[in-house]
C-alpha positions in Angstrom: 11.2 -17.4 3.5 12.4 -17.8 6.9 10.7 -20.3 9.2 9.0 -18.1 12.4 9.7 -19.1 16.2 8.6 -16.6 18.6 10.3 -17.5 22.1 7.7 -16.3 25.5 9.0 -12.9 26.2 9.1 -13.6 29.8 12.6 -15.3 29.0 13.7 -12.8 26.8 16.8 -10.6 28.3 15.1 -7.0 29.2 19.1 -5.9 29.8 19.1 -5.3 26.2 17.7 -2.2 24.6 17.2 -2.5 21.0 15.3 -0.4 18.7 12.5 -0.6 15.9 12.4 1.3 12.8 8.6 1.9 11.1 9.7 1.7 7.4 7.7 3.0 4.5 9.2 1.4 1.2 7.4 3.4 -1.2 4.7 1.8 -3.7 7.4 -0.5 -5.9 9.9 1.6 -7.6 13.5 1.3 -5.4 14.2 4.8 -6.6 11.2 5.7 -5.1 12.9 5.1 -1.7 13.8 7.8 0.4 17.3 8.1 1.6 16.6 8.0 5.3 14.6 4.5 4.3 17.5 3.3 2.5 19.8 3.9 5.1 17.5 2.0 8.0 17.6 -1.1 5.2 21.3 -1.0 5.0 22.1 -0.3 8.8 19.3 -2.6 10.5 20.3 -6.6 12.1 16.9 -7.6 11.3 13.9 -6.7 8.6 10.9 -7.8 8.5 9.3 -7.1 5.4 5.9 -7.1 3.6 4.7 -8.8 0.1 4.1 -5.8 -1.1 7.7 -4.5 -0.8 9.1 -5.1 -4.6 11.7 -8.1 -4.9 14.0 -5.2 -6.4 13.6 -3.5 -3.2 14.8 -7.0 -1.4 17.7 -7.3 -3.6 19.1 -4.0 -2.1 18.7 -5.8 1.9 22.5 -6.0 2.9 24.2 -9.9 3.3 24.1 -9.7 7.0 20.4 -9.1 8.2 18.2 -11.3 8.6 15.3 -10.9 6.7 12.3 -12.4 7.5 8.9 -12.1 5.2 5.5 -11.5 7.7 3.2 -10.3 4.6 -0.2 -10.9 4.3 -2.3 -12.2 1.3 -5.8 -12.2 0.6 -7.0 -15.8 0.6 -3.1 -17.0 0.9 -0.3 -17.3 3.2 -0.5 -14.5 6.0 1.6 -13.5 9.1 -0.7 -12.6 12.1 -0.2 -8.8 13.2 -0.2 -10.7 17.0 2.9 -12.8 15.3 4.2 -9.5 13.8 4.4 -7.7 17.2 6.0 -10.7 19.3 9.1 -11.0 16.3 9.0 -7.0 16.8 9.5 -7.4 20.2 11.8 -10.3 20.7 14.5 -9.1 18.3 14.2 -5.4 20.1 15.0 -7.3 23.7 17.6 -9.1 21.9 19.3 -5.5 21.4 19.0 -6.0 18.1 18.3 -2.7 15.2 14.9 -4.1 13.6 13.8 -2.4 10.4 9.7 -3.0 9.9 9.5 -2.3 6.2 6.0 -2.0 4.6 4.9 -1.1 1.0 4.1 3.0 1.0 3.9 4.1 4.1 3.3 2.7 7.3 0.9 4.9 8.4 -1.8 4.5 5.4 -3.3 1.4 5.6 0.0 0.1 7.4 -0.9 -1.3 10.4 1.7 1.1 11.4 0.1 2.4 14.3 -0.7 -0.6 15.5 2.6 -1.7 15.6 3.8 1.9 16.7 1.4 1.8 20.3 2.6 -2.0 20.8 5.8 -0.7 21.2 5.3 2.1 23.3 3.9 -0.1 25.0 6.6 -2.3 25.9 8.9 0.3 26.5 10.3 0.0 22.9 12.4 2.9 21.2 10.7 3.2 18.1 10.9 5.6 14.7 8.4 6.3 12.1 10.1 7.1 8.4 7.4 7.8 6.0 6.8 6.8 2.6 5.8 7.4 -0.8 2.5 5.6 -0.3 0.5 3.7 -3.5 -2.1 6.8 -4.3 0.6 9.1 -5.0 2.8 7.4 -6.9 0.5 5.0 -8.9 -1.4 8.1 -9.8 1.6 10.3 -10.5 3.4 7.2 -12.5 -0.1 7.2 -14.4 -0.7 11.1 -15.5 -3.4 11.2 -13.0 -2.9 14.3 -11.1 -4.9 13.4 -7.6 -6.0 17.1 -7.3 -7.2 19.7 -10.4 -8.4 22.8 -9.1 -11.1 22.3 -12.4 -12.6 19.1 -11.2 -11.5 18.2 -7.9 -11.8 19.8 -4.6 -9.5 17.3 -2.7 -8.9 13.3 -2.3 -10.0 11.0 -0.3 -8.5 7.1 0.1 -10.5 4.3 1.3 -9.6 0.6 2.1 -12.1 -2.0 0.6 -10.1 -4.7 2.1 -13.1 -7.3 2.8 -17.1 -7.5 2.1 -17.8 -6.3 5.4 -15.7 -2.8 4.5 -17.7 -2.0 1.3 -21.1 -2.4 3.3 -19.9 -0.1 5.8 -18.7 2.9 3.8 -20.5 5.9 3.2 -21.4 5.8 -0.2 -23.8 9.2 0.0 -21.2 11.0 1.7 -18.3 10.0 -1.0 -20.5 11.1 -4.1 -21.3 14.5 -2.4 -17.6 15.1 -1.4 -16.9 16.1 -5.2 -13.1 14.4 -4.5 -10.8 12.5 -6.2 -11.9 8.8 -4.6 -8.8 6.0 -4.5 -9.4 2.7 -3.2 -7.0 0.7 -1.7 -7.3 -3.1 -1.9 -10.8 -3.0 -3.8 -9.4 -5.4 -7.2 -11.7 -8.2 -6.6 -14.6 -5.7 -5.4 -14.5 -3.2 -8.4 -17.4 -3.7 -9.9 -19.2 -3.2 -6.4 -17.9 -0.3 -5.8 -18.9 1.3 -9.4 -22.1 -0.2 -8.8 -22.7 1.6 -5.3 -21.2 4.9 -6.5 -23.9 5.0 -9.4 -26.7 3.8 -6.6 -26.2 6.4 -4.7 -26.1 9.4 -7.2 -22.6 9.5 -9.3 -23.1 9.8 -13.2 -22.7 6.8 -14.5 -20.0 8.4 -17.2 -17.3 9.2 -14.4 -13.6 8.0 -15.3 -12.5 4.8 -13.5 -8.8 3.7 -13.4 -7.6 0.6 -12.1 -3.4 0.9 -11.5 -1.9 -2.7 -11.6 1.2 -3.2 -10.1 2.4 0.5 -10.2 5.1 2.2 -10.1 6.9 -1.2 -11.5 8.0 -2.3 -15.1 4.9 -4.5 -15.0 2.4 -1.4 -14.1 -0.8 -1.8 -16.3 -4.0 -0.2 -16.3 -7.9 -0.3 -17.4 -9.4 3.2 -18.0 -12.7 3.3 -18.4 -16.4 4.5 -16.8 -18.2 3.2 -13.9 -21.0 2.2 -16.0 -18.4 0.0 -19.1 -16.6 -1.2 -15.9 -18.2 -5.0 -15.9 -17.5 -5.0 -19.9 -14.2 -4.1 -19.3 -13.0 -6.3 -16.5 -14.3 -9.5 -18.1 -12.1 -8.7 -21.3 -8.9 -7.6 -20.0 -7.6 -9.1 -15.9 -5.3 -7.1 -14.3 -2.8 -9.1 -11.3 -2.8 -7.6 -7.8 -2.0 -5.4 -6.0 -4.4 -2.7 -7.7 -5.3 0.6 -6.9 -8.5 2.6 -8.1 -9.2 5.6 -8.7 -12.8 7.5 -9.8 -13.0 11.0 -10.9 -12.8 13.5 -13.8 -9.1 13.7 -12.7 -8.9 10.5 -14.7 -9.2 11.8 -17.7 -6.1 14.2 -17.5 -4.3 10.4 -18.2 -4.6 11.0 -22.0 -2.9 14.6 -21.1 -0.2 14.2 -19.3 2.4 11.5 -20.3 5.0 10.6 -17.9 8.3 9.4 -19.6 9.0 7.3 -16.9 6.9 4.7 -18.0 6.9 5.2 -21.9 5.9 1.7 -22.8 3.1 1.2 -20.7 -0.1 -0.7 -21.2 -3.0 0.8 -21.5 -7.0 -0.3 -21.5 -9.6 2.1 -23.2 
């Protein structure tokens, strides 16, 4: 990874004008890119690009940029989103074309519009491209079909990013939605967040899937119930990153069987 300097930006050249491109890379799979992604990859002077954006999707970053990681890690090496928006910045009053790819899309669970109103801010030109972001394709990749008109009214996504997050949700108000439920970020809270869903009123039978790594050849995942989720977890770890996802909709996994991934593994 290249080394980060971040010059004062009172000494940057404001003659300049360059431009930053809000990049959503899609949840792994590079032919899950979108074209208009791919083409801000190959066109851009500069990327700076999270963890989460697949080392096949790396591969595809043309000779000349420069490429600079700024992911974060839970526990492990981390780029400040202060450090972020200054390398954002700099290389824009530089004149330079910088592509800001993130895993999904920006805008879910991003930081996206964080980075979107620092920019405005600073008088940056600045484009959003969306992408394919984890719940959708982990889930679609998986046979889970987010919405069933026969068991879901809708879907909701929630980060449980830290201990503080999962105290703050409303568990009552999530059980009484009747949705699809997908957390993003919740691996090493999982059995938590089972155990708050059945203390506040879901049946302890409800599907549970936890998507490792998806959309990738190494995608794996537990199915299971809230209640056998402890059992489960002890006999089988899953790697990060890992989505989850409670509901009956879970259960249309044994139904639907996407050829995409024919040699997947699976926990029952």
């Amino acid at each position: 990874m290249d080394s980060v300097t971040i010059q004062p930006t009172s000494t940057l050249p404001h003659y300049l004008h360059g431009s930053v491109t809000l990049v959503g890379a899609g949840p792994g799979d590079p032919e899950l890119l979108t074209v208009k992604a791919l083409n801000s990859i190959l066109d851009a002077d500069v990327i700076l690009y999270d963890f989460l954006v697949s080392p096949e999707i790396v591969a595809l970053f043309p000779k000349q940029s420069h490429a600079i990681a700024v992911g974060k890690r839970c526990n492990g090496q981390s780029t400040s989103q202060q450090t972020i928006n200054e390398l954002l910045l700099q290389y824009a009053q530089l004149g330079k074309k910088v592509c800001r790819l993130k895993g999904g899309d920006p805008f879910i669970f991003g930081r996206g519009g964080e980075e979107a109103l620092f920019l405005e801010q600073h008088n940056i030109q600045c484009a959003i491209i969306p992408g394919i972001t984890a719940a959708m394709g982990c889930c679609s990749y998986s046979g889970i079909p987010l919405t069933h008109r026969q068991v879901s009214r809708g879907f909701t996504v929630i980060t449980a990013h830290s201990q503080k997050d999962t105290h703050q949700i409303n568990w009552q108000a999530l059980v009484e939605l009747q949705h699809s439920l997908v957390f993003y970020m919740g691996l090493n809270r999982a059995e938590q967040i089972a155990a708050q869903l059945m203390r506040h009123g879901m049946a302890a039978s409800t599907p549970i899937a936890i998507i490792s790594q998806g959309t990738t050849p190494n995608q794996s995942q537990l199915i299971t119930s809230l209640a056998q989720l402890p059992e489960q977890l002890a006999k089988h770890a899953l790697p990060s990153p890992a989505l989850i996802v409670v509901g009956d909709v879970v259960t249309y996994h044994h139904q639907i069987h996407n050829t995409l991934l024919r040699d997947i593994e699976y926990y029952l």
